[in-house]
C-alpha positions, 0 to 999 in steps of 0.5 A: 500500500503506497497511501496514494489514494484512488486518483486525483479529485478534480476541483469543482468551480471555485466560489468565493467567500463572498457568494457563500456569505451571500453578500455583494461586497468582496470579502477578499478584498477587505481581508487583503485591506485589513491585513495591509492596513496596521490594523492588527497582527493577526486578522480572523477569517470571520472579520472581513465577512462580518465587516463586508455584511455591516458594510453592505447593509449600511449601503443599502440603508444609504441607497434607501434613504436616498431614494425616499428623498429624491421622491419628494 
């Protein structure tokens, strides 16, 4: 027995960790951000997806406020 395995696993389409938070705002991207940025030493891998969901839903608020306004 070599513990090879039985052959090679073909990887299936790559999803990125916005579309599995169901989220439109890049996940990858503000981790890249907060990791480049002198924030902290270390960045968890939940706080860029919470962060990009405190963002999104603050867009949304703005974007509805500003649509209610432009109405009047």
């Amino acid at each position: 027995m070599s513990g090879r395995g039985k052959g090679g696993k073909v990887k299936g389409k790559s999803k990125t960790r916005s579309s599995r938070a169901g989220l439109q705002f890049p996940v990858g991207r503000i981790h890249r951000m907060l990791r480049k940025g002198s924030y902290a030493e270390r960045v968890g891998a939940g706080a860029p997806v919470y962060l990009a969901a405190v963002m999104e839903y603050l867009a949304a608020e703005v974007l509805e406020l500003a649509e209610k306004d432009s109405g009047k």
